[in-house]
PDB file of N, CA, C and O in Angstrom:
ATOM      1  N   UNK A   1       0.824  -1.187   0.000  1.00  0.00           N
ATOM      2  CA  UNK A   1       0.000   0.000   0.000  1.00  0.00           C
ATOM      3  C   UNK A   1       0.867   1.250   0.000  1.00  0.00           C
ATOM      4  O   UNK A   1       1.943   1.179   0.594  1.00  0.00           O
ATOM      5  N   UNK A   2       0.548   2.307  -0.557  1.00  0.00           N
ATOM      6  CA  UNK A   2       1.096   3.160  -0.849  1.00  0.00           C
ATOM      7  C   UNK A   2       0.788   4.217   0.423  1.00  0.00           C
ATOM      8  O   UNK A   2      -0.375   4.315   0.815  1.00  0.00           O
ATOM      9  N   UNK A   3       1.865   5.014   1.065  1.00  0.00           N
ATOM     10  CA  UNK A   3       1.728   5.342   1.941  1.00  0.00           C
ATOM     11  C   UNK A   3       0.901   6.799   2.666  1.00  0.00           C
ATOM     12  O   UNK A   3       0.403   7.072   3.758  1.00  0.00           O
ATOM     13  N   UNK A   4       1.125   7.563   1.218  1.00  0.00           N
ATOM     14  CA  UNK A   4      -0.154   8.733   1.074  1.00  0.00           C
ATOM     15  C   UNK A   4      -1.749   8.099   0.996  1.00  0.00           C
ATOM     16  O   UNK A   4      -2.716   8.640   1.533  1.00  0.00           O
ATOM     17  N   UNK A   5      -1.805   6.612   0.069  1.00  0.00           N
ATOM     18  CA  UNK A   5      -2.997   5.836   0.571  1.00  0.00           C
ATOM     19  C   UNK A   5      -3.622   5.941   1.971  1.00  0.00           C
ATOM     20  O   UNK A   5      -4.719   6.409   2.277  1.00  0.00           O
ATOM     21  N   UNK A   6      -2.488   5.292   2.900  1.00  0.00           N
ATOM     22  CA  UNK A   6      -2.657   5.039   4.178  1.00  0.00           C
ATOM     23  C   UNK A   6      -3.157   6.291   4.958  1.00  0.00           C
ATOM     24  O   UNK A   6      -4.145   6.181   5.684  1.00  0.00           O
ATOM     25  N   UNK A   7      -2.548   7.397   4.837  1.00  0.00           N
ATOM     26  CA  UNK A   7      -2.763   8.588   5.468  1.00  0.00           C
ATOM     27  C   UNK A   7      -4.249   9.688   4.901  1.00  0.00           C
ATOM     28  O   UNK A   7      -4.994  10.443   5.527  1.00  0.00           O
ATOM     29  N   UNK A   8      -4.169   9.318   3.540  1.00  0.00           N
ATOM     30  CA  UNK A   8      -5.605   9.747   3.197  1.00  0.00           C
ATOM     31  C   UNK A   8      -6.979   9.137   3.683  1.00  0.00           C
ATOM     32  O   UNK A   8      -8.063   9.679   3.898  1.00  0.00           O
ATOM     33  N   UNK A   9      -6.404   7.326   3.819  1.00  0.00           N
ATOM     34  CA  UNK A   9      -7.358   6.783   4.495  1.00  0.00           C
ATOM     35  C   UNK A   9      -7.571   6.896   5.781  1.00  0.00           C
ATOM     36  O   UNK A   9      -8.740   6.745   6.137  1.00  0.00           O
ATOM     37  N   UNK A  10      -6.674   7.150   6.697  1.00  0.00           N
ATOM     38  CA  UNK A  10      -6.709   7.251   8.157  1.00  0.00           C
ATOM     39  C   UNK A  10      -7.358   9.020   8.312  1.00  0.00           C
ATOM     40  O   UNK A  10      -8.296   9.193   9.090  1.00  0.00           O
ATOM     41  N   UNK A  11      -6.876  10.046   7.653  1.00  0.00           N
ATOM     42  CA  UNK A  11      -7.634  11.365   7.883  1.00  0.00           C
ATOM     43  C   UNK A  11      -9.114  10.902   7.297  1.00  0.00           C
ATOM     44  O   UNK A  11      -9.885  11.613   7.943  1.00  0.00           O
ATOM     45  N   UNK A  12      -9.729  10.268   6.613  1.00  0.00           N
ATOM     46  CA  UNK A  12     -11.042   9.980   5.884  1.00  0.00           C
ATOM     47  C   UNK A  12     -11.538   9.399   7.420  1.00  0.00           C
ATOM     48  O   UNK A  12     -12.428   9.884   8.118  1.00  0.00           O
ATOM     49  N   UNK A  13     -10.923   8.541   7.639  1.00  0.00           N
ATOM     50  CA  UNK A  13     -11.626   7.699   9.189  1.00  0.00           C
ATOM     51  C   UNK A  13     -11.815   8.850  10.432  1.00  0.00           C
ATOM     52  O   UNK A  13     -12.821   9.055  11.111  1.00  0.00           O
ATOM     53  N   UNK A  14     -10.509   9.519  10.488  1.00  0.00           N
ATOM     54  CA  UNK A  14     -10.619  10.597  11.549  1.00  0.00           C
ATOM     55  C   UNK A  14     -11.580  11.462  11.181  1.00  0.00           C
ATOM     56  O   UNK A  14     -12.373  11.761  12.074  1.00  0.00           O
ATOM     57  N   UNK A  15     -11.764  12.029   9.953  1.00  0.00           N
ATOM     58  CA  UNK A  15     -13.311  12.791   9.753  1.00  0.00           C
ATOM     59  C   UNK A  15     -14.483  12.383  10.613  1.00  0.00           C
ATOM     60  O   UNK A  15     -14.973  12.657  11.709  1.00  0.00           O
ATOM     61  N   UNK A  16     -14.714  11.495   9.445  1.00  0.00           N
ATOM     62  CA  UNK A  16     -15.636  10.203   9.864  1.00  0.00           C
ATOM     63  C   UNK A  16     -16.247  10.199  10.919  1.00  0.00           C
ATOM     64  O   UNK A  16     -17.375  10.625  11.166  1.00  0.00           O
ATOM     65  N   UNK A  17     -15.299   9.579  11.744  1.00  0.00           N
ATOM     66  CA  UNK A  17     -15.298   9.562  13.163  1.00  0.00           C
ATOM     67  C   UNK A  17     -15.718  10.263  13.982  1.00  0.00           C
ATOM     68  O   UNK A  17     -16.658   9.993  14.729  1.00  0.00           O
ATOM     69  N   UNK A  18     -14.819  11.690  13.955  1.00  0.00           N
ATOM     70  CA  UNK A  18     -15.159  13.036  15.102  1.00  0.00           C
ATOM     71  C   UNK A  18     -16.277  13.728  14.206  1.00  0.00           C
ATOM     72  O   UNK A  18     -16.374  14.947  14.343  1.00  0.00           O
ATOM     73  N   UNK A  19     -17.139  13.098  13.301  1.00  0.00           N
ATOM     74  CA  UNK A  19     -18.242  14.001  13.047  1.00  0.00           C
ATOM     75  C   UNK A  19     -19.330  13.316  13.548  1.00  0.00           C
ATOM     76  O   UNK A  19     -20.246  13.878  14.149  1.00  0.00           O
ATOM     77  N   UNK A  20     -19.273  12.017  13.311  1.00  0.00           N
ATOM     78  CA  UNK A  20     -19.941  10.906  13.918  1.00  0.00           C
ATOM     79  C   UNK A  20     -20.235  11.368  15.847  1.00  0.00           C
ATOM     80  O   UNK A  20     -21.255  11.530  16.516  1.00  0.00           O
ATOM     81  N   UNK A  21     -18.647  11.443  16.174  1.00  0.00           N
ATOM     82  CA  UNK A  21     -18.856  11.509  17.451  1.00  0.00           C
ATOM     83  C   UNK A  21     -19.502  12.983  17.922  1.00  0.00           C
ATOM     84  O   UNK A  21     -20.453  13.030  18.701  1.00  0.00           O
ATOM     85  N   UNK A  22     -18.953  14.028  17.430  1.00  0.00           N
ATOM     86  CA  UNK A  22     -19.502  15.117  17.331  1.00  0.00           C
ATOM     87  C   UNK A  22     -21.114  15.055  17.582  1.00  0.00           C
ATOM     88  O   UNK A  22     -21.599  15.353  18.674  1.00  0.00           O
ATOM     89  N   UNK A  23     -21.751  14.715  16.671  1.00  0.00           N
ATOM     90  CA  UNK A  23     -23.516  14.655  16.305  1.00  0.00           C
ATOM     91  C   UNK A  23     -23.739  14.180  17.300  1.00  0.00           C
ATOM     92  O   UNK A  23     -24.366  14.913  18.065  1.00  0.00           O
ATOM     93  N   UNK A  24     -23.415  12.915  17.775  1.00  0.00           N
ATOM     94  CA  UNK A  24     -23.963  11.624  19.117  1.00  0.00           C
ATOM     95  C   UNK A  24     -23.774  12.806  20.197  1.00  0.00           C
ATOM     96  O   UNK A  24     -24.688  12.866  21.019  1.00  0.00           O
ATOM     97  N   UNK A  25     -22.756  13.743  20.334  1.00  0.00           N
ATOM     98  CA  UNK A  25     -22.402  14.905  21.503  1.00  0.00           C
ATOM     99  C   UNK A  25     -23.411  15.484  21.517  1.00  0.00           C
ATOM    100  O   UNK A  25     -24.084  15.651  22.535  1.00  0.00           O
ATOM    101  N   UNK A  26     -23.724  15.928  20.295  1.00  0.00           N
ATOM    102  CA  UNK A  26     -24.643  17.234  20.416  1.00  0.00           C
ATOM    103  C   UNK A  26     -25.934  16.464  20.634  1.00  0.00           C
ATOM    104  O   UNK A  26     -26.609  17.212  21.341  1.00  0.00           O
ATOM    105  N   UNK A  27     -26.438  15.662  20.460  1.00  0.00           N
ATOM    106  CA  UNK A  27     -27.655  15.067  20.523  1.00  0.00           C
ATOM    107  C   UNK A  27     -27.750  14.959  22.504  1.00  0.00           C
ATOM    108  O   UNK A  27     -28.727  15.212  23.209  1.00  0.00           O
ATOM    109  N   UNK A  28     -26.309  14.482  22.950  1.00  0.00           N
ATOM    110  CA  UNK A  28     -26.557  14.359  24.417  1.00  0.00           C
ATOM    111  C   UNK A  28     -26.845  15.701  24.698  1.00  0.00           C
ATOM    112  O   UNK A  28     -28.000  16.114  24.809  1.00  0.00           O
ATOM    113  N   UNK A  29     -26.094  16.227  24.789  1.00  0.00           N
ATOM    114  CA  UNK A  29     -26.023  17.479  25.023  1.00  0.00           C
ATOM    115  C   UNK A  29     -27.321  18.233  25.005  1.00  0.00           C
ATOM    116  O   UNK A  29     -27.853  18.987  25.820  1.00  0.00           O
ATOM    117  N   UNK A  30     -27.596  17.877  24.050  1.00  0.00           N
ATOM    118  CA  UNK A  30     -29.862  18.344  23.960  1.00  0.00           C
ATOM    119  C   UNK A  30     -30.435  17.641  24.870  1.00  0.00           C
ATOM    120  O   UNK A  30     -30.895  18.366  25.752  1.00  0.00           O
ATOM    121  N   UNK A  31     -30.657  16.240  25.088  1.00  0.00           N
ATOM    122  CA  UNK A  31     -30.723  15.706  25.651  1.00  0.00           C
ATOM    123  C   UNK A  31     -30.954  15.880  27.331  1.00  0.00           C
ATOM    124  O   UNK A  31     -31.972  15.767  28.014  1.00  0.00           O
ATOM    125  N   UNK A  32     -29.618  16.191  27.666  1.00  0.00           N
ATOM    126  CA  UNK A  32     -29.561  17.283  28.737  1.00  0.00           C
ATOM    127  C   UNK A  32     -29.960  18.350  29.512  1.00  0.00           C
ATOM    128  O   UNK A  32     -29.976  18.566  30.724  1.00  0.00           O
ATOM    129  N   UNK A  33     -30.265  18.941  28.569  1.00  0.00           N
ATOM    130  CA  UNK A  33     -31.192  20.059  28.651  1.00  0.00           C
ATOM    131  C   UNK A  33     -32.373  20.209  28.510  1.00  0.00           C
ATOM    132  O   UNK A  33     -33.147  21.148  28.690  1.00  0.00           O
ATOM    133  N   UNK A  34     -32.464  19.180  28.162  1.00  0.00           N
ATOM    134  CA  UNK A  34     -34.426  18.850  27.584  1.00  0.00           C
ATOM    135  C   UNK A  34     -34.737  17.890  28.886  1.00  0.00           C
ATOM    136  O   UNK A  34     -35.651  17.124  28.584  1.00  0.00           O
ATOM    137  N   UNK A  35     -34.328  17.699  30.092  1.00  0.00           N
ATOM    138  CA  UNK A  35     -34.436  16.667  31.267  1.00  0.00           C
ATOM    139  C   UNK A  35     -35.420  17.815  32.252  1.00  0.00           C
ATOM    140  O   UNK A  35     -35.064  18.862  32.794  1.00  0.00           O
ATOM    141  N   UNK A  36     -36.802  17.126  32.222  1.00  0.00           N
ATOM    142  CA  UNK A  36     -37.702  17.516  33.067  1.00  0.00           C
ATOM    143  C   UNK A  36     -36.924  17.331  34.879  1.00  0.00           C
ATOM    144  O   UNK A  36     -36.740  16.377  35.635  1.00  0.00           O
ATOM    145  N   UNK A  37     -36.675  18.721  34.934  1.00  0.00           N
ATOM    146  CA  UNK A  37     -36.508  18.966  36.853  1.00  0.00           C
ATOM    147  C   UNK A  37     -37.603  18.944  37.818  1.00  0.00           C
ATOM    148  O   UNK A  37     -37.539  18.754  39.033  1.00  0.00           O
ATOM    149  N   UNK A  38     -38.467  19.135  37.190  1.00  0.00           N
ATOM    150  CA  UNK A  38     -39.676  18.888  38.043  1.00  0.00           C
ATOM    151  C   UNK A  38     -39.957  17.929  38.530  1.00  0.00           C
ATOM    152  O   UNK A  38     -40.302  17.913  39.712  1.00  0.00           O
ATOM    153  N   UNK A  39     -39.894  16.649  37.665  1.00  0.00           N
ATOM    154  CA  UNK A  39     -40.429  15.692  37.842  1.00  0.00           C
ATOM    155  C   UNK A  39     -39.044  14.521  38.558  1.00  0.00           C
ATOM    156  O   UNK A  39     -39.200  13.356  38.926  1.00  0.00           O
ATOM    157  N   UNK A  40     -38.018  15.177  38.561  1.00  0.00           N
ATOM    158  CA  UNK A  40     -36.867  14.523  39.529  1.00  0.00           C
ATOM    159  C   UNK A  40     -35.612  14.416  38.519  1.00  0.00           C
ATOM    160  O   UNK A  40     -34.512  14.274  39.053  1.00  0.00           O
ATOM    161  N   UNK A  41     -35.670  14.469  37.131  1.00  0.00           N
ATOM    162  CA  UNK A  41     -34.896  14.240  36.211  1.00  0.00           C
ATOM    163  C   UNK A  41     -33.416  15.121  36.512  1.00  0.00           C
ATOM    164  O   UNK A  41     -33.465  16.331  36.731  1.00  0.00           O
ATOM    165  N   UNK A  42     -32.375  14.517  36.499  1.00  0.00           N
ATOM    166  CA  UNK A  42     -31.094  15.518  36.306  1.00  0.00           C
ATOM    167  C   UNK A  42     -30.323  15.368  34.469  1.00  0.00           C
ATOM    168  O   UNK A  42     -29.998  14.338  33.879  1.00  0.00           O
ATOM    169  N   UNK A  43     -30.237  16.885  33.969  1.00  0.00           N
ATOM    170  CA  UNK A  43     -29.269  16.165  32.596  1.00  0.00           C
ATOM    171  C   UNK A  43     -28.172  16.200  32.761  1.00  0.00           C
ATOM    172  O   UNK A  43     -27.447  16.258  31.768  1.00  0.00           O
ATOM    173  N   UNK A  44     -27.550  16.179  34.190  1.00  0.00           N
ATOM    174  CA  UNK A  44     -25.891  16.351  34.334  1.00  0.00           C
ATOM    175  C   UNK A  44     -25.270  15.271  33.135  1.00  0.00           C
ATOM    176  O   UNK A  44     -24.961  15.589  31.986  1.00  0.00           O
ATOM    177  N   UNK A  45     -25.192  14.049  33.686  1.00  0.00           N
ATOM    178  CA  UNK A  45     -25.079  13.143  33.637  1.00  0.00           C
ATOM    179  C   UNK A  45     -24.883  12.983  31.777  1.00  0.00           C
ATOM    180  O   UNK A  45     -23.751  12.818  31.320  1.00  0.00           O
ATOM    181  N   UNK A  46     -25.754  13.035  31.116  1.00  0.00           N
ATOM    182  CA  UNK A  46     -25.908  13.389  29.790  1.00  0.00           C
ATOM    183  C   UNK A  46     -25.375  14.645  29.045  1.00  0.00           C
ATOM    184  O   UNK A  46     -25.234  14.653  27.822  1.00  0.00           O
ATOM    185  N   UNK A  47     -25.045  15.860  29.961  1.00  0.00           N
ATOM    186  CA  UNK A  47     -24.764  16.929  30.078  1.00  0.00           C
ATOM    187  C   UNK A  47     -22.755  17.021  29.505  1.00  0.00           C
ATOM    188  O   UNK A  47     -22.047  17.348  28.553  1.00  0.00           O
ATOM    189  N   UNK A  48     -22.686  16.487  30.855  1.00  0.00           N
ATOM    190  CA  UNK A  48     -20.935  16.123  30.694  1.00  0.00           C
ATOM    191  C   UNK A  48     -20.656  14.951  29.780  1.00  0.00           C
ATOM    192  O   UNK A  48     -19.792  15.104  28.916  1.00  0.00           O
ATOM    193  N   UNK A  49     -21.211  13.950  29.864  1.00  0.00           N
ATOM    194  CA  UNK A  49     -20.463  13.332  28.789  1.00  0.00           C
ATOM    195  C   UNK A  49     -20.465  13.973  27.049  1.00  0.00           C
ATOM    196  O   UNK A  49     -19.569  13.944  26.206  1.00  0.00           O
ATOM    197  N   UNK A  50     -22.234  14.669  26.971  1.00  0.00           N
ATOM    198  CA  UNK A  50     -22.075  14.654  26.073  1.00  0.00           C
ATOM    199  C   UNK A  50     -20.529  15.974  25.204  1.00  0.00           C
ATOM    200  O   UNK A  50     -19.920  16.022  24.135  1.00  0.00           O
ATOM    201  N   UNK A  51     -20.561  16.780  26.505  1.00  0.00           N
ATOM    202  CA  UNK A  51     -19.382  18.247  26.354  1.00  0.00           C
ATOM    203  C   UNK A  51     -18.008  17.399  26.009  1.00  0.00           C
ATOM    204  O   UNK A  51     -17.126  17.679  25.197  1.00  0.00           O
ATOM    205  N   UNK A  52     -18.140  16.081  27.044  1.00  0.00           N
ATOM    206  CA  UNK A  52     -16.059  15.383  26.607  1.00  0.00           C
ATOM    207  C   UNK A  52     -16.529  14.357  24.884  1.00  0.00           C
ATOM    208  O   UNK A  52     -15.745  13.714  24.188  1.00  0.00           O
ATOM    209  N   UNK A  53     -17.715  14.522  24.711  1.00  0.00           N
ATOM    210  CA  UNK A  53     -17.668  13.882  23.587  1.00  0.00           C
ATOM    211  C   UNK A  53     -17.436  14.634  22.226  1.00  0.00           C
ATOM    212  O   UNK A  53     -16.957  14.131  21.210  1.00  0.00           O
ATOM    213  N   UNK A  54     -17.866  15.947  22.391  1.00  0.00           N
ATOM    214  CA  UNK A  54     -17.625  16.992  21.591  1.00  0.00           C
ATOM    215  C   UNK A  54     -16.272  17.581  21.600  1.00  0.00           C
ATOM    216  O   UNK A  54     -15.793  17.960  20.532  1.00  0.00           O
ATOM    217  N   UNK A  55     -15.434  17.724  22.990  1.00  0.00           N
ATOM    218  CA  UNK A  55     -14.272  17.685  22.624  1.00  0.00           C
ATOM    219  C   UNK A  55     -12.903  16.814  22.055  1.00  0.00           C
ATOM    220  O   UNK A  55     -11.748  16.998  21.669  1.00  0.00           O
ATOM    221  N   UNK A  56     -13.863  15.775  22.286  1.00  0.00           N
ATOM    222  CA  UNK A  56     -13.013  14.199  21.396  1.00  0.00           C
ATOM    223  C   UNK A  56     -13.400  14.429  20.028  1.00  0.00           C
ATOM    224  O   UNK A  56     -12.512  14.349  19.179  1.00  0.00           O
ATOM    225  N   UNK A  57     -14.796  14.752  19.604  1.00  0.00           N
ATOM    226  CA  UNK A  57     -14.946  14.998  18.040  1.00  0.00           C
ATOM    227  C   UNK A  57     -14.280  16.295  17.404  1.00  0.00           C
ATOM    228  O   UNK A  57     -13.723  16.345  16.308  1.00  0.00           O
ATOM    229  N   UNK A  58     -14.452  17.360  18.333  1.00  0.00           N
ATOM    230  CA  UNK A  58     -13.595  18.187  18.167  1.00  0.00           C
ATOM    231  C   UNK A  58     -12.188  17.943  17.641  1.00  0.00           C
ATOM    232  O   UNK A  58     -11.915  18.212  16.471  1.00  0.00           O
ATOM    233  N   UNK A  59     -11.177  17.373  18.590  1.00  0.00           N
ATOM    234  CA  UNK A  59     -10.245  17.056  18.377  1.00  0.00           C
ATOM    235  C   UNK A  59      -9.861  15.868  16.874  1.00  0.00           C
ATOM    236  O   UNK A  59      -8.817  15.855  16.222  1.00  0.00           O
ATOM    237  N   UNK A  60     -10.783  15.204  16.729  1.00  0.00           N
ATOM    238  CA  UNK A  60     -11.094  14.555  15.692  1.00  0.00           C
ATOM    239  C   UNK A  60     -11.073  14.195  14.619  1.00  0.00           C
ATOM    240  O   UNK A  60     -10.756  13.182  13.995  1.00  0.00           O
ATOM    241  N   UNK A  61     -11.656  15.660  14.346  1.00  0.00           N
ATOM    242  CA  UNK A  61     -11.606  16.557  13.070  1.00  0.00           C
ATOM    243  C   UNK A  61     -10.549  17.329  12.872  1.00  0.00           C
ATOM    244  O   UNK A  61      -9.899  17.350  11.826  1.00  0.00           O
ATOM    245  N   UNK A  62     -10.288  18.123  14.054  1.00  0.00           N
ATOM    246  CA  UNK A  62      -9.111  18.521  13.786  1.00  0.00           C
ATOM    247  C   UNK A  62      -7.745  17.960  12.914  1.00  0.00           C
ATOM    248  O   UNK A  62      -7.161  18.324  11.894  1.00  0.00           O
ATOM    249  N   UNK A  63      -7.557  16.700  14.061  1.00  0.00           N
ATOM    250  CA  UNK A  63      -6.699  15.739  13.022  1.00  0.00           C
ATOM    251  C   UNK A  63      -7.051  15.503  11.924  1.00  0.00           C
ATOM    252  O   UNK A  63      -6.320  15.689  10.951  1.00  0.00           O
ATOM    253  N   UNK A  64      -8.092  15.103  11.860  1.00  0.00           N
ATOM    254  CA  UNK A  64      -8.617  14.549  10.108  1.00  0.00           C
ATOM    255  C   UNK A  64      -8.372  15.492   9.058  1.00  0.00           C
ATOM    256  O   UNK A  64      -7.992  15.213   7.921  1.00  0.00           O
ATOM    257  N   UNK A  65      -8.674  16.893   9.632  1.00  0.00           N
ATOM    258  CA  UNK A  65      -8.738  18.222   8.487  1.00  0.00           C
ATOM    259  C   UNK A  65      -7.023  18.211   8.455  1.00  0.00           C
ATOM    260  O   UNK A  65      -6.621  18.292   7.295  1.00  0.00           O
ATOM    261  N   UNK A  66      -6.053  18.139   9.350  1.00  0.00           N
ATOM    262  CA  UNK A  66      -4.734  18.366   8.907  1.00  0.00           C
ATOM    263  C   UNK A  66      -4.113  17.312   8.534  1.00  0.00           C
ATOM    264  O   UNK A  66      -3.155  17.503   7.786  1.00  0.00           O
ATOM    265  N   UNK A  67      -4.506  15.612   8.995  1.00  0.00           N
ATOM    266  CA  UNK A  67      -4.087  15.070   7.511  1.00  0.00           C
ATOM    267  C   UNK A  67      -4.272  15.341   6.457  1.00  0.00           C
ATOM    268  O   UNK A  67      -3.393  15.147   5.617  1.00  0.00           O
ATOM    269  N   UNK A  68      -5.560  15.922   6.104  1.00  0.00           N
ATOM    270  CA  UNK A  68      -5.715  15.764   4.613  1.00  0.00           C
ATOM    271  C   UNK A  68      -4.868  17.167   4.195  1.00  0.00           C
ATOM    272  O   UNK A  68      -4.440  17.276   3.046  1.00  0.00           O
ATOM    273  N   UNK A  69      -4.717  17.916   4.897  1.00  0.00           N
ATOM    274  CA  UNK A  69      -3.708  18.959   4.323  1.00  0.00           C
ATOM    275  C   UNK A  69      -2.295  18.605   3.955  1.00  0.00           C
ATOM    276  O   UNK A  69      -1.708  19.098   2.993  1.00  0.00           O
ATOM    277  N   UNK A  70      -1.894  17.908   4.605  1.00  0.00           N
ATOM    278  CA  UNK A  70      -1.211  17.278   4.830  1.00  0.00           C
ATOM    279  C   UNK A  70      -0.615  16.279   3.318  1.00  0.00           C
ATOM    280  O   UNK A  70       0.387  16.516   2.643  1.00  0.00           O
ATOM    281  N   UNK A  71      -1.637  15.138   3.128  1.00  0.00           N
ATOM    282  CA  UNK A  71      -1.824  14.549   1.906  1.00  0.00           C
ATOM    283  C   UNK A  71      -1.917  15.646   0.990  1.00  0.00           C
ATOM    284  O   UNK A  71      -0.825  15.871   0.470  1.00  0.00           O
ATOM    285  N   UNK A  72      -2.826  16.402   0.613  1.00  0.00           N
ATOM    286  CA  UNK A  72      -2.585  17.105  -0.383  1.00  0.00           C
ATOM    287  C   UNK A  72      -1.312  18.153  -0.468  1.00  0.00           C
ATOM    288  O   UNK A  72      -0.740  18.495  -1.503  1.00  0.00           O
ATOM    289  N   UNK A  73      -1.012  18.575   0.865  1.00  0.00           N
ATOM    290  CA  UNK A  73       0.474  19.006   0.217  1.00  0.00           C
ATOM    291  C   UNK A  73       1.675  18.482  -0.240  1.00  0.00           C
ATOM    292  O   UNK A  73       2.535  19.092  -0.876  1.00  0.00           O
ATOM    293  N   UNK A  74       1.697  17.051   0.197  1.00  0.00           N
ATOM    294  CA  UNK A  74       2.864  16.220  -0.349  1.00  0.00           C
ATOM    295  C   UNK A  74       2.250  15.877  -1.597  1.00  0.00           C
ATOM    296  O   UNK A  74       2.997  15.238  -2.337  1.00  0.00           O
ATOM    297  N   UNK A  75       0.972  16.143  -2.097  1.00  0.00           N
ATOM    298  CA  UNK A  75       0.496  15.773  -3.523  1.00  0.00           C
ATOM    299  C   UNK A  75       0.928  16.623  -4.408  1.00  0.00           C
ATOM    300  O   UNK A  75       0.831  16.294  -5.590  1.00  0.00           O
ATOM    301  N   UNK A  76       1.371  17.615  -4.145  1.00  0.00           N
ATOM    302  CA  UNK A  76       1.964  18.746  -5.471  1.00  0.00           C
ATOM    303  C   UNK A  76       3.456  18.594  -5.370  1.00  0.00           C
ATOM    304  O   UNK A  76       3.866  19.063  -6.432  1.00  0.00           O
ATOM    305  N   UNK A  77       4.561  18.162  -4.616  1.00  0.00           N
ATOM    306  CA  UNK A  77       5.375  17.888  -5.234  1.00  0.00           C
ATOM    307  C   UNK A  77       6.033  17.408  -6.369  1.00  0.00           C
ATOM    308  O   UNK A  77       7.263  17.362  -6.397  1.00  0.00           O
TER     309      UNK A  77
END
């Protein structure tokens, strides 16, 4: 396998991934906030995970967006 292969494929997965994980965040994260207090409900719980899940997708993407910069700049040599 060719090794710009490998790295285009691994930033494609890291996309992937931290957008994937991203969405599932933000969905807790609503989730959270949408938790009836009245009735005894807390959205902590849903609250925080969903915030460290957004900063894992966060981070995620990040990587993913600078492999592929990455790949494409060793592509114009």
């Amino acid at each position: 396998m060719n090794p710009s292969f490998r790295t285009a494929a691994l930033s494609r997965g890291a996309l992937g991934t931290g957008a994937l994980t991203a969405v599932l965040s933000l969905l807790l994260v609503i989730g959270g906030l949408t938790a009836n207090t009245a009735a005894g409900e807390t959205g902590q719980p849903a609250g925080v995970l969903g915030a460290i899940g957004l900063f894992l997708g966060g981070t995620l993407l990040a990587v993913g967006a600078l492999a592929r910069r990455v790949v494409a700049l060793s592509g114009r040599r």
